[in-house]
Every structure is written in structure tokens, then in C-alpha cells.
PAMIPA-621628 format. One line per 2 residues: their letters; for each residue x, y, z of C-alpha. Coordinates in steps of 0.25 Angstrom, whole numbers. Example, Ala and Ser with C-alpha at 12.3 -4.5 7.8 and 13.67 -1.06 7.14 Angstrom:
% PAMIPA-621628
as> 49 -18 31 | 55 -4 29
% end
This chain:
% PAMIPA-621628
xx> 174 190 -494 | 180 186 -481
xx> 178 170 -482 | 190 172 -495
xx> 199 181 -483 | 197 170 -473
xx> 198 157 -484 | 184 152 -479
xx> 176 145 -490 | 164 152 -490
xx> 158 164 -483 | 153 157 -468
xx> 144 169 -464 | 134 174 -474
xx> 120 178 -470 | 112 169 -478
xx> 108 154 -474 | 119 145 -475
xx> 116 132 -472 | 129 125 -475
xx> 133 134 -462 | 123 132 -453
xx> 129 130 -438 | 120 118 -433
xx> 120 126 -417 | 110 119 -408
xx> 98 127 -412 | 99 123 -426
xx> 103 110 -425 | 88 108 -417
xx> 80 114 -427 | 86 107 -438
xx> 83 96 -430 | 69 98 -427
xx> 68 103 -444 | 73 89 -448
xx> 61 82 -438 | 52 90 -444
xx> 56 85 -458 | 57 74 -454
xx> 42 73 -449 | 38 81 -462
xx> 26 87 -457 | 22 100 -452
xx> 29 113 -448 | 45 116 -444
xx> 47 128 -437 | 61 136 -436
xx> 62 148 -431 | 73 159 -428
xx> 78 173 -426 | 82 180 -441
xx> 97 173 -444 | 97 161 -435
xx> 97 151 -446 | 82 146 -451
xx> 86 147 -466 | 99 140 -463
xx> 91 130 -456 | 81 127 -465
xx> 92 127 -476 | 100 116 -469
xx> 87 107 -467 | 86 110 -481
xx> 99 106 -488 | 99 92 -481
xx> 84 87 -491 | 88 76 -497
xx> 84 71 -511 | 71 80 -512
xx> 63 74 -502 | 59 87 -497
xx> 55 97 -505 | 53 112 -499
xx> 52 125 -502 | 56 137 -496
xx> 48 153 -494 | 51 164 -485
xx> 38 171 -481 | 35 185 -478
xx> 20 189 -476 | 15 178 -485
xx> 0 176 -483 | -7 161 -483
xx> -10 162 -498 | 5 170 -503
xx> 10 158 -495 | 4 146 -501
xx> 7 151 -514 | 22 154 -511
xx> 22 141 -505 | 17 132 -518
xx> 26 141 -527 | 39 137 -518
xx> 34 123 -521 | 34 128 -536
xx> 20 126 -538 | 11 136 -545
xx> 7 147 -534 | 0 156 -544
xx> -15 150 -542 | -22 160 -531
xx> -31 147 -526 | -24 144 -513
xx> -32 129 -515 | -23 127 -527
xx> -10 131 -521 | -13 122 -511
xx> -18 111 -519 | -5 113 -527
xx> 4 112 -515 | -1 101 -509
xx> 0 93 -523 | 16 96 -524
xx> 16 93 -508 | 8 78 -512
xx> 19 77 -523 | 30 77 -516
xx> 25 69 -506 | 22 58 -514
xx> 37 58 -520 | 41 57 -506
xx> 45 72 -504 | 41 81 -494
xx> 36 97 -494 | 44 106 -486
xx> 39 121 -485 | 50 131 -476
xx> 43 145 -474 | 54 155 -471
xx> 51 168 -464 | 39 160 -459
xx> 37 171 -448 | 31 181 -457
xx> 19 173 -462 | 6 175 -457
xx> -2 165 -450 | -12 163 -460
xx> 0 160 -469 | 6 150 -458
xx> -8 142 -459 | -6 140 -473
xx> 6 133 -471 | -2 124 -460
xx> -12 119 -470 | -2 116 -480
xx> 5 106 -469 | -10 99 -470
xx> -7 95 -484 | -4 79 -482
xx> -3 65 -489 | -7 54 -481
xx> -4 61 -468 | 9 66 -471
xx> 12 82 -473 | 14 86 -486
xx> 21 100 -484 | 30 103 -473
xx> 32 117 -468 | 45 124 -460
xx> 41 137 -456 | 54 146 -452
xx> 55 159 -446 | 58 169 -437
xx> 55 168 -421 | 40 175 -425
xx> 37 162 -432 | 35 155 -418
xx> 25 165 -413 | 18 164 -425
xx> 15 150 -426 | 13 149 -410
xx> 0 158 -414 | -14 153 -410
xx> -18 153 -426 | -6 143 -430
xx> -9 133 -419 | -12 122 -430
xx> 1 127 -436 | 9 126 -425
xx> 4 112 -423 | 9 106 -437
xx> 24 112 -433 | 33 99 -430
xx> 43 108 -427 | 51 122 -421
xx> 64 127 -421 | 70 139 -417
xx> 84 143 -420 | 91 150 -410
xx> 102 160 -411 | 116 155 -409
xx> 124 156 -394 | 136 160 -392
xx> 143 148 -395 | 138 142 -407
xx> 138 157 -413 | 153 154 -412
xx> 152 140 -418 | 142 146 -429
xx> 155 154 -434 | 165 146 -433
xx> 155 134 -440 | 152 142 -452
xx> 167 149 -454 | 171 132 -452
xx> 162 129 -464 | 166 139 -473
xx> 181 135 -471 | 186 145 -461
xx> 200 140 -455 | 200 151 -442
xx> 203 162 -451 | 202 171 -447
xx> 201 166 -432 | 189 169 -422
xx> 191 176 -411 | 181 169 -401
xx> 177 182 -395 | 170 185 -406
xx> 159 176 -406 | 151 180 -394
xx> 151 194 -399 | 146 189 -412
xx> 135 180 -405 | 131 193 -395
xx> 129 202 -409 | 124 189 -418
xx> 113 185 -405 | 118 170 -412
xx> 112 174 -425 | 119 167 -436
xx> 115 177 -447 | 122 188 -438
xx> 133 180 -434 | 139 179 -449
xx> 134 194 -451 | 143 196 -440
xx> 153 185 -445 | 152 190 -457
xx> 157 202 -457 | 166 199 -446
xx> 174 190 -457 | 173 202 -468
xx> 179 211 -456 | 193 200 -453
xx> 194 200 -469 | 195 214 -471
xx> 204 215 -458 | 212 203 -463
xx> 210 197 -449 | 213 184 -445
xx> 206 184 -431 | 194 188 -430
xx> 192 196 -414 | 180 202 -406
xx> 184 215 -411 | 182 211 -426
xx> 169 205 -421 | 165 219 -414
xx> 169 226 -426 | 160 219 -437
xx> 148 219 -426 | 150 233 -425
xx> 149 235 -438 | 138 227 -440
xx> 132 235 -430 | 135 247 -435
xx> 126 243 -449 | 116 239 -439
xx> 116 224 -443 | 117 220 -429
xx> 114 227 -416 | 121 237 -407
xx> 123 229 -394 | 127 236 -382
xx> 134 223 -375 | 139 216 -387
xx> 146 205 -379 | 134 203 -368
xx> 119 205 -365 | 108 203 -374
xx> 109 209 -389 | 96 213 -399
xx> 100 212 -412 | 95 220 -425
xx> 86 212 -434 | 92 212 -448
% end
């Protein structure tokens, strides 16, 4: 609605992953670079991790769009609960193999057969477990032995895990020590500061053709860093509706006040938290 009111050529704030927007700040610019190593080195573990909405699935997504030509192919599943069996079986039917066989020898004999394929066409296997905090270490084993599945020494199947900060403590476990001993790498993506929140704005309004209409008023970025805690996924909720509230106010500037207007309203549906300070101090905010 509002990217027509401002001529902008698309909408620069949605919620969902966009990896044509993402704003390479310092934190993601170092996990992107210890993904690409790990590629690289083909073998093992990769493990990114992050508060809800700081920009795992637009990370992975950006790794992703720069394959080139096939030579890796991957796969994708977000898990919730699944147990070691459910697992392998979600895993060979994402590969599109046939997962209906309740002999977990078979599944694994099938897999390791489609892995062995591919790597004799010069391609390699790239398994990426979303929501990777929620499986169980029995689950998390699994995924171990599948990284002993080889040819001539070299791995057969890499493995990203991504997942909230829970995943770190999880691996770190006593029980996953041979786990944690096959991961090549870690990231963690921090929340944006004060500054690159700003540049996160102005990057993504730039891309999607905004030509400072309407104008930013620059007091308006620190309050929505304090409200956001440099969380992209909030900041375009925030932006968002910040934009929706210029065009039905037919505002060409765009001041604190509108800002405090939206988050109070924002506040008010309990889609972010009441703060008592909302320019200083520390800040909790509501999971959502």
C-alpha cells in the first residue's frame, strides 16, 4: 500500500526472509564468512545461531542463491520434536527418495546411495536443519553418524545446523561431545547497534527505490533501535507500520512523534513491550 504512496518499487519492510535486502552489518558479514569456509572445506558441521528475527533464514538464503551450476545439492527441513527415526525418514524424503520402508538400515542404505551418486558426478550433499534447537539429542546423534558416511576419505553429506541461542547449550552437552567435535564452524548473529539499525533502514528503503520520500527524521532511529533491541524482524514491524501511518497522514517527513505514535500502538496490541524508559536503560521485549 504505502510503497505506491511513496513511488518505492517494492515493499522494503515485510517480515518474511528476503534475501535480496539483507544488510551485510559486521555480524553477518562474519558468519557468512565462516559459512563460506565451511563450504568450502565440505565436511562436518556449520553452526548459526541467533535470537528469533535476527536473520538466520535470511542468511542461509543468501548462501544459498550464490550455488552455482548444481554442484551442491541441498535440501532443507524445519524440525520440531522429531525423534532419531521421524528424522532420518524426513531427511531421505527431502532428498526425494522413498521414506515409507520402517527399516532404518534401508533408509540409511538408500541415503548413502543418493549421497555416493552425487558424489561421483562431482556434486556435493548439503543437509540445513532449521529450528534445530528443538530436537532431541538422541535425534542430534543421528545426524553425527550420517556425517560418517564417506568416499575415499571424503564426507559425503554436509550438515548446517541453525537455531535459536538453546542450540549452543545443547550441543555443549556432555552426550554430543563427538558431535561438537565434527562442527568446522559457529556463528552467532548478533542484534543490530544503534548505528547500523539506522543504515539497516535507509539500505533496504534504497533498494526498493526510495528517493527520501518521505524524509527520515534522524531522531527517530534510536527509539526504534531501544523498542526493536536491533532486531531486524521488529525494526520493519515497526517500519512498517510507521510507513502505513505517513501514507494515511499524507506526510512527507516522518518525526519522533510519528515514530512514538506507531510504537504506541504497537504496544497497545501487545506486539512489543511497554517500556518505562523508551529512550534509555535496558528494555525486555515480549516474545512474538
Amino acid at each position: 500500500m504505502y510503497e505506491t504512496f511513496y513511488g518505492l518499487k517494492e515493499e522494503p519492510f515485510r517480515l518474511t526472509p528476503d534475501s535480496r535486502l539483507c544488510f551485510s552489518h559486521s555480524s553477518y558479514k562474519n558468519a557468512k564468512a565462516y559459512m563460506q569456509y565451511a563450504l568450502y572445506r565440505g565436511e562436518g558441521f556449520v553452526m548459526v545461531t541467533g535470537h528469533p528475527g535476527t536473520g538466520k533464514s535470511t542468511l542461509i538464503n543468501d548462501l544459498i542463491s550464490e550455488f552455482d551450476g548444481g554442484k551442491v545439492v541441498f535440501t532443507s527441513l524445519s524440525c520440531t520434536q522429531v525423534q532419531a527415526d521421524d528424522l532420518i525418514r524426513l531427511i531421505a524424503l527431502n532428498f526425494n527418495l522413498d521414506g515409507t520402508t520402517e527399516y532404518k538400515s534401508l533408509l540409511l542404505h538408500n541415503l548413502k546411495n543418493f549421497f555416493l551418486k552425487l558424489y561421483n558426478e562431482g556434486r556435493r550433499s548439503l543437509l540445513i536443519i532449521d529450528e534445530a534447537q528443538d530436537l532431541p539429542a538422541g535425534a542430534l546423534e543421528e545426524l553425527r553418524l550420517l556425517t560418517n558416511l564417506q568416499q575415499n576419505n571424503q564426507p559425503l553429506l554436509q550438515i548446517f545446523l541453525v537455531g535459536q541461542e538453546e542450540l549452543r547449550q545443547t550441543v555443549h552437552s556432555p552426550a554430543l561431545e563427538q558431535l561438537r567435535q565434527r562442527i568446522v564452524a559457529t556463528c552467532h548473529l548478533e542484534p543490530l547497534g544503534v548505528d547500523d539499525t539506522a543504515g539497516y533502514i535507509k539500505y533496504r528503503l534504497k533498494k526498493s527505490g526510495w528517493e527520501n520520500n518521505p524524509a527520515l527524521d534522524e531522531d527517530i532511529f534510536p527509539l526504534i533501535h531501544t523498542y526493536s533491541r536491533g532486531i531486524p524482524r521488529l525494526i520493519n514491524l515497526i517500519c512498517s507500520r510507521l510507513f502505513l501511518h505517513g501514507m494515511v497522514e499524507e506526510k512527507q517527513l516522518l518525526e519522533q512523534s510519528d515514530a512514538k505514535l506507531v510504537i504506541d500502538g504497537l504496544v497497545q496490541e501487545q506486539l512489543l513491550h511497554n517500556l518505562e524508559d523508551p529512550l534509555g536503560g535496558s528494555t525486555v521485549l515480549r516474545s512474538i
